[in-house]
MIDREN-821006 format. One record per residue: residue in one letter; chain; x, y, z of N, C-alpha, C, O in turn. Coordinates in Angstrom, 3 decimals, always signed. Layout:
<recs>
<'A' 'A' <X Y Z> <X Y Z> <X Y Z> <X Y Z>>,
...
</recs>
This chain:
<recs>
<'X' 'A' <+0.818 -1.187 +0.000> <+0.000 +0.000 +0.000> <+0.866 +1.257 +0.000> <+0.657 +2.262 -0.679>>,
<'X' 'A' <+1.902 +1.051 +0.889> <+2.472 +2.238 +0.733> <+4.143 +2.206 +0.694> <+5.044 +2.806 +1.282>>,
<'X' 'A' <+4.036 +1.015 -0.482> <+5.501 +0.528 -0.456> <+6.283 +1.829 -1.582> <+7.401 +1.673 -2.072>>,
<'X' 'A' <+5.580 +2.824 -1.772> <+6.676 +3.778 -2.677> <+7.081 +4.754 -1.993> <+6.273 +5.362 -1.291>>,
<'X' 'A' <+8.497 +5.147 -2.045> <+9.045 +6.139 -1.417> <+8.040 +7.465 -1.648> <+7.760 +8.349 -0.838>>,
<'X' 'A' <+7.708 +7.337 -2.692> <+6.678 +9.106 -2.588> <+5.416 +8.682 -1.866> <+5.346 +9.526 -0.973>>,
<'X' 'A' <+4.394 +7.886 -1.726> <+3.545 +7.525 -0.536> <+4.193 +7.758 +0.448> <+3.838 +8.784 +1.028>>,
<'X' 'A' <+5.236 +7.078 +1.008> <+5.741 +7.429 +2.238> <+6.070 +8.704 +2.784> <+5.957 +9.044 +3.961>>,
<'X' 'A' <+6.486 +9.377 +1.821> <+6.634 +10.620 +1.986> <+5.696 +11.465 +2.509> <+5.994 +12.287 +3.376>>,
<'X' 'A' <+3.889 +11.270 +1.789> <+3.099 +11.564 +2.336> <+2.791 +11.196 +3.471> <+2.520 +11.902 +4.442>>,
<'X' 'A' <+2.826 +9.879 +3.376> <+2.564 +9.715 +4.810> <+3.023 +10.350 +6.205> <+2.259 +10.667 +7.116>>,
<'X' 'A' <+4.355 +10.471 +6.200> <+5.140 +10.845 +7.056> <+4.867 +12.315 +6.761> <+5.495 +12.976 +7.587>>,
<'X' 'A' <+4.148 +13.149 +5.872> <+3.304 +14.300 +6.290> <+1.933 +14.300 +7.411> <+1.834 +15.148 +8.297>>,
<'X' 'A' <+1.230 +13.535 +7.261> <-0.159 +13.179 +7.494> <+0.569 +12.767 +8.993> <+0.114 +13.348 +9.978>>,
<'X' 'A' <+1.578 +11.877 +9.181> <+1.995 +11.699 +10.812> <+2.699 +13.072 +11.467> <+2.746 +13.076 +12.697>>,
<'X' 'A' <+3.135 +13.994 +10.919> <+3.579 +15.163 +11.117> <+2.455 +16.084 +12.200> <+2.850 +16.635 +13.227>>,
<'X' 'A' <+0.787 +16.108 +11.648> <+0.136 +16.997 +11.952> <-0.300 +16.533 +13.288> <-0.982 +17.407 +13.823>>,
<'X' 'A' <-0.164 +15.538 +13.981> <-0.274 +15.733 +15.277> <+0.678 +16.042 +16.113> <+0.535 +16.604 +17.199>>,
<'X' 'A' <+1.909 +15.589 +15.496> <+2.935 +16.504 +16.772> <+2.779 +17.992 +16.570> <+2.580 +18.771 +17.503>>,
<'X' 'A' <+2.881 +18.353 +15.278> <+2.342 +19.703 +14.987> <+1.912 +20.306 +16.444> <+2.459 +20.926 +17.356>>,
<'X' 'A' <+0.497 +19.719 +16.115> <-0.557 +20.050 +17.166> <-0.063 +20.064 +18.691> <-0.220 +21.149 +19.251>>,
<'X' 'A' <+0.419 +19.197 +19.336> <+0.867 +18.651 +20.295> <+2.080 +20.054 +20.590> <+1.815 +20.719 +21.592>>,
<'X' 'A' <+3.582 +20.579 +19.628> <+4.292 +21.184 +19.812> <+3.127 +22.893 +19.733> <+3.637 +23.904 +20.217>>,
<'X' 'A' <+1.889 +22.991 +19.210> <+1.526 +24.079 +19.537> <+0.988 +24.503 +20.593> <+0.997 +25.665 +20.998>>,
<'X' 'A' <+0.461 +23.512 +21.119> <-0.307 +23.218 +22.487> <+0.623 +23.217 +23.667> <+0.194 +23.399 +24.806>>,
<'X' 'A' <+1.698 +23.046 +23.445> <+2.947 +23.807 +24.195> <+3.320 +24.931 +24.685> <+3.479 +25.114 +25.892>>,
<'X' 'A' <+3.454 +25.591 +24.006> <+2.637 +27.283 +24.233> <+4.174 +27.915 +24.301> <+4.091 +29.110 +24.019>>,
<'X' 'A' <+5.361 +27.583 +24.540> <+6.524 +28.640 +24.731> <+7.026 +28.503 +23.478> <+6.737 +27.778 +22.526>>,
<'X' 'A' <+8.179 +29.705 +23.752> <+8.866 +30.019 +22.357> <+9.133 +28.651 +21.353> <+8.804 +28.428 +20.187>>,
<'X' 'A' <+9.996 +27.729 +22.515> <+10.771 +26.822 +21.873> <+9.705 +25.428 +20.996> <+9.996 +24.864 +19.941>>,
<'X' 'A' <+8.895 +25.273 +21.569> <+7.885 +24.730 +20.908> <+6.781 +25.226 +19.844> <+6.014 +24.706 +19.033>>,
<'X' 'A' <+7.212 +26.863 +20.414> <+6.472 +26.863 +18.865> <+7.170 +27.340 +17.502> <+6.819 +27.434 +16.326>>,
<'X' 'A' <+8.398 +27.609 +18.286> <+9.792 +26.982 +16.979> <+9.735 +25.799 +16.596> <+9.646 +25.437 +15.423>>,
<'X' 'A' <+9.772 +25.255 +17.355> <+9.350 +23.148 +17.102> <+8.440 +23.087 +15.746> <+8.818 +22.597 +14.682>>,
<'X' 'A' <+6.770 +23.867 +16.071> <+5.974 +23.857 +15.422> <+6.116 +24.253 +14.335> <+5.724 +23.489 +13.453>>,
<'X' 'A' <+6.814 +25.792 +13.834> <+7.059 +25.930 +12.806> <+8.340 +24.923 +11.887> <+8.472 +24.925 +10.663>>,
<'X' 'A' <+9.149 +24.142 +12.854> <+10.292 +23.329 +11.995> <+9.310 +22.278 +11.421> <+9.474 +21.705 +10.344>>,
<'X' 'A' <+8.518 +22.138 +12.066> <+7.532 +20.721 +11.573> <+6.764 +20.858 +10.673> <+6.263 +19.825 +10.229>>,
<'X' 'A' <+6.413 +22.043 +10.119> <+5.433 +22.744 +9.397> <+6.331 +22.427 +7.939> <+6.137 +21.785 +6.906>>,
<'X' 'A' <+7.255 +23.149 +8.425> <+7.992 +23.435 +7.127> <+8.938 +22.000 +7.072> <+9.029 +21.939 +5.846>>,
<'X' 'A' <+9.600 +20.965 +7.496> <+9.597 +19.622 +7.149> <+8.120 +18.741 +6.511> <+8.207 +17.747 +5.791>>,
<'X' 'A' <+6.957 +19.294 +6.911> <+5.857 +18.993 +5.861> <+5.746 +19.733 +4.564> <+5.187 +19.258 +3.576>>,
<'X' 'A' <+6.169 +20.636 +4.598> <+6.452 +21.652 +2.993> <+7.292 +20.671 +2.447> <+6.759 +19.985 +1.576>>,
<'X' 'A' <+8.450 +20.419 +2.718> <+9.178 +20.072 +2.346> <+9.322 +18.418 +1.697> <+9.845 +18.185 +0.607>>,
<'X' 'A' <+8.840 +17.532 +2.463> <+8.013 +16.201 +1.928> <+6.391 +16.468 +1.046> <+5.862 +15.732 +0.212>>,
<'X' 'A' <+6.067 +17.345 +1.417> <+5.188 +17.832 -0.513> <+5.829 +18.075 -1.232> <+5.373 +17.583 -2.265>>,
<'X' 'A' <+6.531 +18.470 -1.393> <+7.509 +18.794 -2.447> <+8.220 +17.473 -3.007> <+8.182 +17.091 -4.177>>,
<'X' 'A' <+8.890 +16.837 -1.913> <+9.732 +16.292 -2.260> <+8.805 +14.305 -2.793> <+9.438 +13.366 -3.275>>,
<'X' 'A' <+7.262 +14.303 -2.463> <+6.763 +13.693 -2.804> <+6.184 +13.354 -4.147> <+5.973 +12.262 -4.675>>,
<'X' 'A' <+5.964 +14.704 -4.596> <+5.977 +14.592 -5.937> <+6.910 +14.769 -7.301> <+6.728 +14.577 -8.504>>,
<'X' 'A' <+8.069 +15.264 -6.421> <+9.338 +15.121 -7.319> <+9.929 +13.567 -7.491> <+10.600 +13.155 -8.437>>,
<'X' 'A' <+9.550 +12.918 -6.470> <+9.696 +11.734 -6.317> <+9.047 +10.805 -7.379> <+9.867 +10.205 -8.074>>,
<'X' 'A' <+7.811 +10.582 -7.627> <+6.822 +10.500 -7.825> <+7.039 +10.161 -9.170> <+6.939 +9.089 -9.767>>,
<'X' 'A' <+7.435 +11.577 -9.615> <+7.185 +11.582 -11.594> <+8.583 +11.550 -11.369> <+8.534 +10.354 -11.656>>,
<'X' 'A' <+9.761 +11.730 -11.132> <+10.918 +11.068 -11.420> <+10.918 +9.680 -11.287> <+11.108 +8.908 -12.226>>,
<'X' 'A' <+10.747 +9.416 -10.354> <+11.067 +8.215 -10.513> <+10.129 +6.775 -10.762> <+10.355 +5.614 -10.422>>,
<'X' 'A' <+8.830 +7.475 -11.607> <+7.754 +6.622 -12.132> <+6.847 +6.342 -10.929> <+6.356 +5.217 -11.017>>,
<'X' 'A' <+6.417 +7.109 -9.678> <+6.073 +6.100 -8.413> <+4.597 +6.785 -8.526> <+3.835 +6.282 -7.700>>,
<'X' 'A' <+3.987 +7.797 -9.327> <+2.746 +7.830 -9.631> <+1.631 +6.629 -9.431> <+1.272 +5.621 -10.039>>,
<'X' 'A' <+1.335 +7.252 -8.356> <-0.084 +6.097 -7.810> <-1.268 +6.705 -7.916> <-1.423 +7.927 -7.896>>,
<'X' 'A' <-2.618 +5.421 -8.098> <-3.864 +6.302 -7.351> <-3.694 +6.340 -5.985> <-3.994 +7.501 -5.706>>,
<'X' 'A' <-3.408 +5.803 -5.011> <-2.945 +5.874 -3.309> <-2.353 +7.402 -3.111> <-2.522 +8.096 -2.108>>,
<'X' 'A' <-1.691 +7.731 -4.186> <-0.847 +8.784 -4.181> <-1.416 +10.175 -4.384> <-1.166 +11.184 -3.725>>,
<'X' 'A' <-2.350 +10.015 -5.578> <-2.980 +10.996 -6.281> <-4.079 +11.712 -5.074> <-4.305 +12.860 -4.691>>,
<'X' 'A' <-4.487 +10.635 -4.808> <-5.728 +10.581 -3.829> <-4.607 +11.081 -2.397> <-4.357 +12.262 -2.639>>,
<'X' 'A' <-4.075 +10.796 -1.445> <-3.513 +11.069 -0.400> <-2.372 +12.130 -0.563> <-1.851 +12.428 +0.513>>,
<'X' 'A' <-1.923 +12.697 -1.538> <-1.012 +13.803 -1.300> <-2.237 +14.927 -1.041> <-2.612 +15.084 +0.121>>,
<'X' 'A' <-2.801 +15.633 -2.014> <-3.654 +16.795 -1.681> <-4.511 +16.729 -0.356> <-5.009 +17.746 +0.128>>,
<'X' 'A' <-4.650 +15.504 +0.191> <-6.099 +15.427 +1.318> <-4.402 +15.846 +1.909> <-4.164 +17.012 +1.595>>,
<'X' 'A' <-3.363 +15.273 +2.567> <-2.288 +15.357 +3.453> <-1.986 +16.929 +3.267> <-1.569 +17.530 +4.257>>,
<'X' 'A' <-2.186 +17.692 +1.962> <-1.411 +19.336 +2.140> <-2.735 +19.705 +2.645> <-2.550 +20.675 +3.379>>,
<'X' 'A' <-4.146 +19.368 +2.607> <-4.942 +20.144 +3.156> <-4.967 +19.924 +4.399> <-4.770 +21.000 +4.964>>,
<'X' 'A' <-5.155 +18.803 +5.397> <-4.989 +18.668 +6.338> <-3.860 +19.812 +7.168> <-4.039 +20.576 +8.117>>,
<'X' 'A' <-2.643 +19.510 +6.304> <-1.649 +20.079 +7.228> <-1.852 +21.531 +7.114> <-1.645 +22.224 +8.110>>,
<'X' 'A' <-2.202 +22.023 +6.104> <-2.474 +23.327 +5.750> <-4.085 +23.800 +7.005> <-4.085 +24.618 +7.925>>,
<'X' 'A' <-4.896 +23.172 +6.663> <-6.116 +23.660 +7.726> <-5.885 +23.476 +9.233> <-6.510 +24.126 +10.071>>,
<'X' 'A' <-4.988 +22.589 +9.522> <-5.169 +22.156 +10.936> <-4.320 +23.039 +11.313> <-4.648 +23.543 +12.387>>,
<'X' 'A' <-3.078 +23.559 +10.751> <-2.438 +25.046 +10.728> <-3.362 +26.272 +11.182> <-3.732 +26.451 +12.342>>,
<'X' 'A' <-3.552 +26.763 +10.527> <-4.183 +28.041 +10.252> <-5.731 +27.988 +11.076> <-6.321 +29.031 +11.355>>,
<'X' 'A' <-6.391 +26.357 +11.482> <-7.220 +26.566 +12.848> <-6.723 +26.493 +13.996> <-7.557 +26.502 +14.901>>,
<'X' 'A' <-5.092 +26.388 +14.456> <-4.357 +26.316 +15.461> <-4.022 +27.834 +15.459> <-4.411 +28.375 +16.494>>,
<'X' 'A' <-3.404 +28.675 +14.579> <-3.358 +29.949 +14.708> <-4.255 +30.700 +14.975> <-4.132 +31.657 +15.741>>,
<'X' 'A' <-5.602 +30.289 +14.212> <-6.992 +31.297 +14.348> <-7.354 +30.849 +16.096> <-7.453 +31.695 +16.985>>,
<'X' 'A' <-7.442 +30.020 +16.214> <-7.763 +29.799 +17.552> <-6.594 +29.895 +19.120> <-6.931 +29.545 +20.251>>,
<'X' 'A' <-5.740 +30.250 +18.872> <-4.778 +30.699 +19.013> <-4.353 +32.123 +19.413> <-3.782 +32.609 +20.390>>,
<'X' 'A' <-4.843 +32.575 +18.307> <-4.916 +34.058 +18.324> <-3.465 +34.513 +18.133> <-2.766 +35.149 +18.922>>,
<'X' 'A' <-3.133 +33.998 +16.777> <-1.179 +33.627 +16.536> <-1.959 +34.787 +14.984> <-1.426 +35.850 +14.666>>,
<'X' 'A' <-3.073 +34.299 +14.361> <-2.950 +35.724 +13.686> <-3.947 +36.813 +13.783> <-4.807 +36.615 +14.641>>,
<'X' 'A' <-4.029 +37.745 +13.214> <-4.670 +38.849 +13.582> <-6.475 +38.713 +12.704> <-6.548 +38.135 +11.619>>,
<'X' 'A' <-7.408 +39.156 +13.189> <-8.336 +38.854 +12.895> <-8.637 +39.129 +11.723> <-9.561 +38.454 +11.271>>,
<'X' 'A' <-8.024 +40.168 +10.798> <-8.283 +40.327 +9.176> <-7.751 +39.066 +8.070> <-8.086 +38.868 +6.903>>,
<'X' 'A' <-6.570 +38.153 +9.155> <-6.563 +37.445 +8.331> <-7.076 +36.006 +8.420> <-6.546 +35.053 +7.848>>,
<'X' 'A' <-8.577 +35.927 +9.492> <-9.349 +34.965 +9.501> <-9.876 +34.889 +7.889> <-9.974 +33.852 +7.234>>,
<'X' 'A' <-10.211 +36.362 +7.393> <-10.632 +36.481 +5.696> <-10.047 +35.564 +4.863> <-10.733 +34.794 +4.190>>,
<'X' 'A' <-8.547 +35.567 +4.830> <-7.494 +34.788 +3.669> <-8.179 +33.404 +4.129> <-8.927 +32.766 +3.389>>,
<'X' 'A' <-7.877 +33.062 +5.283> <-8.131 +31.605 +6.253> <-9.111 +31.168 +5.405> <-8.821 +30.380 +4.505>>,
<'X' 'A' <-10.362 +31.610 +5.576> <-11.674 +31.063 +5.978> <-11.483 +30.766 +3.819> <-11.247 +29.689 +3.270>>,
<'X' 'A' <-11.681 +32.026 +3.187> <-11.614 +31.708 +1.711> <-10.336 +30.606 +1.444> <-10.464 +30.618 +0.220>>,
<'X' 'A' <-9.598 +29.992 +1.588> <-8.628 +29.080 +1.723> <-9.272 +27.571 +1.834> <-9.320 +26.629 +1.043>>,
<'X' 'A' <-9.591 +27.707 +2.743> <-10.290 +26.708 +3.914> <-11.852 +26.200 +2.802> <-12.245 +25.048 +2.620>>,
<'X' 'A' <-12.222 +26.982 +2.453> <-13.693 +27.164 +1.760> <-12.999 +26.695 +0.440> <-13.550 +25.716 -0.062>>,
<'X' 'A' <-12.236 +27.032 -0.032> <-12.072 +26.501 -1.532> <-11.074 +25.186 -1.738> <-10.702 +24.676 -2.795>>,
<'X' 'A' <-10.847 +24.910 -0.723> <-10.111 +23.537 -0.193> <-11.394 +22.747 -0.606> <-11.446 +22.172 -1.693>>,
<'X' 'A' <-12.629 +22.729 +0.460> <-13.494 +22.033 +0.453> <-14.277 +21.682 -0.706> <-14.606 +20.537 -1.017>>,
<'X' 'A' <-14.561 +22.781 -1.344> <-15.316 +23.013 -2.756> <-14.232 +22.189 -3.833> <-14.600 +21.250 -4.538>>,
<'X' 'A' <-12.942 +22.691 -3.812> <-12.525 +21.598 -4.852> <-12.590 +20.168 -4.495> <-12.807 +19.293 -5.333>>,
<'X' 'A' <-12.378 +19.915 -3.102> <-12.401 +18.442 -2.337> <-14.078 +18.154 -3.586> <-13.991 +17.756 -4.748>>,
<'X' 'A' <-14.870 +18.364 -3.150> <-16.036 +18.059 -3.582> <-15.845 +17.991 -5.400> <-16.330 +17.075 -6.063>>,
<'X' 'A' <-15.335 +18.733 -5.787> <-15.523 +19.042 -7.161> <-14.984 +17.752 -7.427> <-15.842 +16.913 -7.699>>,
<'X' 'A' <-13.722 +17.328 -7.425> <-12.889 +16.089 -7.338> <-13.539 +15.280 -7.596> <-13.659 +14.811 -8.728>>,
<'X' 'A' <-14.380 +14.754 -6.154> <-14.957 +13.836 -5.817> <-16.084 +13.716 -7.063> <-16.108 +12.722 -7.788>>,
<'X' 'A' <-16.927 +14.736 -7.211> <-18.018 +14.574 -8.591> <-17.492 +14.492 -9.847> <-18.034 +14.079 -10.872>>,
<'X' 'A' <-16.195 +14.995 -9.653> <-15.899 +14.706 -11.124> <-15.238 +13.379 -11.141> <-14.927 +13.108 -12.300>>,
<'X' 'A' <-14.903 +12.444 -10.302> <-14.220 +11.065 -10.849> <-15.719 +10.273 -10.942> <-15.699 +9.232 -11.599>>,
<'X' 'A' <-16.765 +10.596 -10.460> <-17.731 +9.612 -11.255> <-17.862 +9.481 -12.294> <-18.364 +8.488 -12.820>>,
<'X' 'A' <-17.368 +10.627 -12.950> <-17.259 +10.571 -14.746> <-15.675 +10.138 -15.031> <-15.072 +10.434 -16.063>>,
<'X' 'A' <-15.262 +9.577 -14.209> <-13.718 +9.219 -14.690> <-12.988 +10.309 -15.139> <-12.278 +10.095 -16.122>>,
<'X' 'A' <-12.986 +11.682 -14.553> <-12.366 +12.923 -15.156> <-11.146 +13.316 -13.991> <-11.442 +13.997 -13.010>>,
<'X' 'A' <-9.879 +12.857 -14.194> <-9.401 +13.324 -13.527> <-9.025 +15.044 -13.578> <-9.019 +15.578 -14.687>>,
<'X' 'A' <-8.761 +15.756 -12.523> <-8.225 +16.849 -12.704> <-6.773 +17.423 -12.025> <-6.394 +17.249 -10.866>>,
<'X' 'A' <-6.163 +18.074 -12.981> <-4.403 +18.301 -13.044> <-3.949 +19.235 -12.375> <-4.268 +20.354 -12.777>>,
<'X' 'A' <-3.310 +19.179 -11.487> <-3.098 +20.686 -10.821> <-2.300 +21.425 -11.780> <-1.268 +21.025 -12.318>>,
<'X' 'A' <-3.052 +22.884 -11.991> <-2.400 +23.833 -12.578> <-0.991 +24.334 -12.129> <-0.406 +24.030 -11.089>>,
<'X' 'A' <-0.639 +25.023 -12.956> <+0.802 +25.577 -12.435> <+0.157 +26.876 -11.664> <+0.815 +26.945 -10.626>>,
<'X' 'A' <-0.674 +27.794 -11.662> <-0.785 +28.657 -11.103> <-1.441 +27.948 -9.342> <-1.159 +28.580 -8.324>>,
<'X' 'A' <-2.018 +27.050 -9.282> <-2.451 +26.341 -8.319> <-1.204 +26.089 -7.535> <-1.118 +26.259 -6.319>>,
<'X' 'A' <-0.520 +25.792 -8.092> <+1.011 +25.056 -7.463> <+1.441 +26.247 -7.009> <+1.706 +26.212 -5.808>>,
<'X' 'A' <+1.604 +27.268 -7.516> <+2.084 +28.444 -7.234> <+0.997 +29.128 -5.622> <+1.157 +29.666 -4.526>>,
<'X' 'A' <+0.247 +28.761 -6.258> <-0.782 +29.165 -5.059> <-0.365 +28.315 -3.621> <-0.064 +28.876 -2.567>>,
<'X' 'A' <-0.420 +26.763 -3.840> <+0.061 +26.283 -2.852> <+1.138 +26.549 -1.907> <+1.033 +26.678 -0.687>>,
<'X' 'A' <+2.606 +26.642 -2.912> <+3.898 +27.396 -2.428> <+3.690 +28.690 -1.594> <+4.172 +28.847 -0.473>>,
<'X' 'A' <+2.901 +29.630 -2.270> <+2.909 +30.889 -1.716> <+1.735 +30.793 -0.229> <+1.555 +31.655 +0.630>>,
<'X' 'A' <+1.166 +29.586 -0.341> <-0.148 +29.666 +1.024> <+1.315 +28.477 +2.298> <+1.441 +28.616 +3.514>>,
<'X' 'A' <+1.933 +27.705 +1.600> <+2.502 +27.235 +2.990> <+3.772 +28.320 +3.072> <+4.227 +28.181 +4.208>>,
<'X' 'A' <+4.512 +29.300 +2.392> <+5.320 +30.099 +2.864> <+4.740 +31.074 +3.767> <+5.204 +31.441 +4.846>>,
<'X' 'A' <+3.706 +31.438 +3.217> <+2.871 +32.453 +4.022> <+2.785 +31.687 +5.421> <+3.019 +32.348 +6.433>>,
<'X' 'A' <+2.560 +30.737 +5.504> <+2.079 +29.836 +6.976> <+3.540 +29.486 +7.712> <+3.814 +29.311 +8.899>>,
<'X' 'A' <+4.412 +29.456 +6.428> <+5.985 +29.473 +7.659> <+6.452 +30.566 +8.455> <+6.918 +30.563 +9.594>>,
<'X' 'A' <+6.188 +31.754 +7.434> <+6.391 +32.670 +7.998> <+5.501 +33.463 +9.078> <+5.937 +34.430 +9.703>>,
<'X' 'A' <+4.420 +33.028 +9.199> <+3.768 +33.466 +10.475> <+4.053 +32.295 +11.745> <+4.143 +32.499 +12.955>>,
<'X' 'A' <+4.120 +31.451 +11.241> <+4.633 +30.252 +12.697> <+6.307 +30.507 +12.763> <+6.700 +30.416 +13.926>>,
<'X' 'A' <+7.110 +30.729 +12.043> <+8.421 +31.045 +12.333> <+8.636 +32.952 +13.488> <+9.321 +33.182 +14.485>>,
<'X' 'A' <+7.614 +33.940 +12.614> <+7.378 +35.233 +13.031> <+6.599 +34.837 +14.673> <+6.955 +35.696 +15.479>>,
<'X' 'A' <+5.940 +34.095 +15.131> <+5.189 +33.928 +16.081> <+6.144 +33.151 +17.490> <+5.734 +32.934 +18.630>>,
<'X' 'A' <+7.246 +32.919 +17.014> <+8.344 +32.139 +17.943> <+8.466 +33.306 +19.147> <+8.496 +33.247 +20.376>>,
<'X' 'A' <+8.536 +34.710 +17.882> <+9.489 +35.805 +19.052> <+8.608 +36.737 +19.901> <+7.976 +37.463 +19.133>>,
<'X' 'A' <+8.347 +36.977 +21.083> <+7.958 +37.070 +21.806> <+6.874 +38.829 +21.581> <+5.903 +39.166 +22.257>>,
<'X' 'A' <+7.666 +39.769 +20.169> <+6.931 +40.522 +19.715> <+6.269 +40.295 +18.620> <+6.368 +39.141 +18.204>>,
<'X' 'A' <+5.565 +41.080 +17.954> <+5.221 +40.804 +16.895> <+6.477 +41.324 +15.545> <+7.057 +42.409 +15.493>>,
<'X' 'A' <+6.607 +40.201 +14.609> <+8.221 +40.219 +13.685> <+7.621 +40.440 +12.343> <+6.484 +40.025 +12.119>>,
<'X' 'A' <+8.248 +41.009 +11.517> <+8.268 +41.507 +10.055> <+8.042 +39.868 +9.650> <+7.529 +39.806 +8.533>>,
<'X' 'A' <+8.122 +39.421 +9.848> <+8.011 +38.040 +9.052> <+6.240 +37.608 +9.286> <+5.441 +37.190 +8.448>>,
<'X' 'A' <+6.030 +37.919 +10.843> <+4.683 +38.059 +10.586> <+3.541 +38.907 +10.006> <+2.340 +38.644 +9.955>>,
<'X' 'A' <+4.203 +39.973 +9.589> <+3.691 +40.892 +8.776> <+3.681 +40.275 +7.105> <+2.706 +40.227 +6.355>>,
<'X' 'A' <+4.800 +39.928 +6.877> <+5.149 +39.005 +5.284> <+4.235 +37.654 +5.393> <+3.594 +37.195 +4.447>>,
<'X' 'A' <+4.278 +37.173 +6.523> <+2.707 +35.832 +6.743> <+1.853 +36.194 +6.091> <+1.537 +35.551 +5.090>>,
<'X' 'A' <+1.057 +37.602 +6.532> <-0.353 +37.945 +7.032> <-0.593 +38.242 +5.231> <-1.572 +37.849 +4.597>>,
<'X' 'A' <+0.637 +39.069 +4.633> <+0.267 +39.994 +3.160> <+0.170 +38.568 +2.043> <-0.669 +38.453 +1.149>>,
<'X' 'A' <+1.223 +37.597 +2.365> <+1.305 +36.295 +1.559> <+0.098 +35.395 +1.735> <-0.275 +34.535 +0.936>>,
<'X' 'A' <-0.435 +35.701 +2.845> <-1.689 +34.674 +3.130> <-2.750 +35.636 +2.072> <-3.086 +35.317 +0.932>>,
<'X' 'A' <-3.024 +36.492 +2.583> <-3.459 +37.656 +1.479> <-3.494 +37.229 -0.280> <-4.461 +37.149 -1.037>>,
<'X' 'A' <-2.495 +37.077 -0.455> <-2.021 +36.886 -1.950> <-2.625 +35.844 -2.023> <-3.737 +35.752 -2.544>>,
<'X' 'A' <-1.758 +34.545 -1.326> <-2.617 +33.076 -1.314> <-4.177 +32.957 -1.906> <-4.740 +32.374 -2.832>>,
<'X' 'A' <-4.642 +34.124 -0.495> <-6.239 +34.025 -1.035> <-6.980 +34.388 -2.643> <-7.968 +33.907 -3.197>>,
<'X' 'A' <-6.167 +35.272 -2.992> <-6.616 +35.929 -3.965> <-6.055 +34.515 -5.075> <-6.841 +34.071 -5.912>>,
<'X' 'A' <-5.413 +34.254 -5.008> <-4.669 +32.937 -6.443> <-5.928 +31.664 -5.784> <-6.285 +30.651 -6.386>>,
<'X' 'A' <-6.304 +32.032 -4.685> <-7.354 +30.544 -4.128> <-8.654 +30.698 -4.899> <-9.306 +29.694 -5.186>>,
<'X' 'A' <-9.237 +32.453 -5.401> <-10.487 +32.175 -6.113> <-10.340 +32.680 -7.415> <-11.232 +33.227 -8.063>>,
<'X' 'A' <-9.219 +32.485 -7.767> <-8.493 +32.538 -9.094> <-8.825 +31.018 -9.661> <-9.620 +30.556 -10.479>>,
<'X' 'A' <-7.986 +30.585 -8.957> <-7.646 +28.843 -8.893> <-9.316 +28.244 -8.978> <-9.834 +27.707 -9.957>>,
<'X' 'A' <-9.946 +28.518 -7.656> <-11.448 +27.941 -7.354> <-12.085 +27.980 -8.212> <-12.782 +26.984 -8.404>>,
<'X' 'A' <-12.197 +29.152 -9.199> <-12.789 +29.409 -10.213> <-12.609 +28.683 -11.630> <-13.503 +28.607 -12.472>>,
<'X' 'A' <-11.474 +28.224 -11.746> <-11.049 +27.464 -13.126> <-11.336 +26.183 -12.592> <-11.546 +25.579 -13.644>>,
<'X' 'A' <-11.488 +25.363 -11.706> <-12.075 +24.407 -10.976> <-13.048 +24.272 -11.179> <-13.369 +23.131 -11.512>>,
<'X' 'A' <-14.358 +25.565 -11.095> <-15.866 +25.388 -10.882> <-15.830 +25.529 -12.795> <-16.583 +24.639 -13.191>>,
<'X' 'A' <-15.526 +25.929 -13.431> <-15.844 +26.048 -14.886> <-15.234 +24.768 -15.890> <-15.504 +24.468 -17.053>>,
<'X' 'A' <-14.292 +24.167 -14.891> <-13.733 +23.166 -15.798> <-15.312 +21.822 -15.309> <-15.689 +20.916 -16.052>>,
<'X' 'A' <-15.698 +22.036 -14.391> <-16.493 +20.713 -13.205> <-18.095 +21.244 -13.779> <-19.073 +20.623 -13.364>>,
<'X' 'A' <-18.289 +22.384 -14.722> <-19.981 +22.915 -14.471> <-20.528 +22.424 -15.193> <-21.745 +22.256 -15.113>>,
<'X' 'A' <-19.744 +21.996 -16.220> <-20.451 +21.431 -17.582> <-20.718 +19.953 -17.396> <-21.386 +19.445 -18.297>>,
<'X' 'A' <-20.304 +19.100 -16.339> <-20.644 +17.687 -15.891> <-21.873 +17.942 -15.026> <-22.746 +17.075 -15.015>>,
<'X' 'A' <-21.973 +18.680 -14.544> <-23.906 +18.921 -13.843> <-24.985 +18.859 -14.561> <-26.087 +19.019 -14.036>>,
</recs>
């Protein structure tokens, strides 16, 4: 099941998000340095899961199917640890919540569209979107270590920002590619 190095890779994302959790629930600096190293060692096995993947032929359905549910997970269970938290500032519950919302809506779109056997490809601007929504999320869990508020959490808050805006960019070529199967 999950005998390919790029499955595993995911996987060992998807086992990531509870220590996550666990190092945020910690509450001092050093743990929530912890939190952000863990964050970004899950960036880093997305990445390195699908480079894996199409280099080295390990393209699965196990794969196809469990990398995106694993970046959303790690990505939402993020950003409801901050919102609840109160790690970011309340304007950028906005980026959050539209993030969070078009996660779900494509989750769904997905799902209706493989009854017609239609798979769908992540765009390059999507990818781009992704990159720029977990940098944005390093840099507010890395900015959130120091005991004031840090320019890096300011570069979080504007990148989460951006994120959002490429999310109903993205959402949108999603709902028009999926409308014509209704």
């Amino acid at each position: 099941m999950f005998s390919t190095t790029a499955n595993m890779l995911t996987l060992v994302r998807i086992v990531l998000i509870p220590v996550l959790v666990l190092a945020f629930y910690m509450g001092t600096p050093q743990w929530r340095l912890a939190a952000a190293i863990i964050f970004i060692v899950g960036c880093i096995t997305d990445y390195l899961d699908g480079y894996v993947a199409r280099t080295f032929s390990q393209v699965s359905r196990l794969g196809q199917f469990l990398d995106p549910m694993a970046d959303k997970l790690l990505v939402a269970t993020t950003l409801f640890l901050m919102a609840g938290f109160d790690r970011i500032s309340r304007y950028s519950f906005i980026p959050a919540i539209i993030i969070l919302s078009r996660e779900i809506l494509v989750s769904g779109l997905r799902e209706h569209l493989s009854d017609f056997r239609i798979t769908v490809t992540v765009s390059r601007l999507a990818k781009w979107k992704t990159a720029i929504q977990m940098l944005a999320i390093c840099f507010l869990l890395v900015g959130d270590t120091a005991e004031i508020v840090t320019p890096a959490r300011y570069l979080g808050e504007v990148m989460l920002w951006c994120s959002a805006i490429l999310t109903i960019i993205t959402g949108f070529s999603y709902i028009k590619l999926s409308i014509r199967h209704f």
